[in-house]
C-alpha positions in Angstrom: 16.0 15.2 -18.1 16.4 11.6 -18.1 19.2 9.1 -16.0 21.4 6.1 -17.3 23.8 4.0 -15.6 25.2 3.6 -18.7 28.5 5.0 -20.2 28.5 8.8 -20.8 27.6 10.0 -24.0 26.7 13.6 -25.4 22.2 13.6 -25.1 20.0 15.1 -27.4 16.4 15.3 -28.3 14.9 15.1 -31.8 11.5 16.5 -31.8 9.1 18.1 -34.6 5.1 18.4 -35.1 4.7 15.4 -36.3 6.0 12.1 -35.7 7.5 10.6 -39.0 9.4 14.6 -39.4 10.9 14.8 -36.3 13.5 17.8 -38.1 14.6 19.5 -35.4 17.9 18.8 -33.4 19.1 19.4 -29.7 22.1 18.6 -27.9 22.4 18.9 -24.3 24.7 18.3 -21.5 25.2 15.2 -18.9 27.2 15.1 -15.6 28.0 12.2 -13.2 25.9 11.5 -9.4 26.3 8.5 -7.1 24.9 7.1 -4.0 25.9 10.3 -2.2 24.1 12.4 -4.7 20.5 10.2 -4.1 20.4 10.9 0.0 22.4 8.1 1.0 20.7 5.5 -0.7 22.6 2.1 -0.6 23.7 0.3 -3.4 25.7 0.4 -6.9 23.8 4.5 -7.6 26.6 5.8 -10.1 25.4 6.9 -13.6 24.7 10.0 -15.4 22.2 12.9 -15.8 21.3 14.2 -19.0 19.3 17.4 -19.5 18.0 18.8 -23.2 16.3 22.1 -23.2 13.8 22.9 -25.8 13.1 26.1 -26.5 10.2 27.7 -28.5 7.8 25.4 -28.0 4.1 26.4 -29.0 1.2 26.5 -26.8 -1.6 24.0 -27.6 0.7 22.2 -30.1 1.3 18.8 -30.0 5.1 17.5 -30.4 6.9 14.2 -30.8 10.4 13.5 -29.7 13.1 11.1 -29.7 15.9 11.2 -26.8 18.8 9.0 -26.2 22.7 9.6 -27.3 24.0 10.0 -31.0 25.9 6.5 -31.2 23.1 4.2 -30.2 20.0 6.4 -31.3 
């Protein structure tokens, strides 16, 4: 999971084993919050959540990723 204030976008993750073969692909979802959504806090709040799932990840296995949106990398 990861926030932007940013325009909204489709997320995903790129993650593999090791870090120059990052090979496999996730996209995930995003949905709007503003001030309301972060207990009243005051000021220009409004952006975006993003949230990836990875499933089948290995126990004791190191993994490197990439997030971010498909447009900008």
């Amino acid at each position: 999971m990861w926030a932007s204030t940013g325009k909204e976008y489709t997320p995903f993750v790129r993650y593999g084993n090791k870090s120059d073969e990052l090979n496999i692909f996730v996209n995930g979802t995003g949905e709007t919050y503003d001030e309301d959504d972060m207990c009243g806090a005051e000021g220009e709040m409004d952006g975006y959540s993003y949230y990836v799932l990875l499933e089948n990840l290995q126990p004791n296995t190191e993994y490197y990723y990439k997030f971010g949106n498909p447009d900008e990398g």
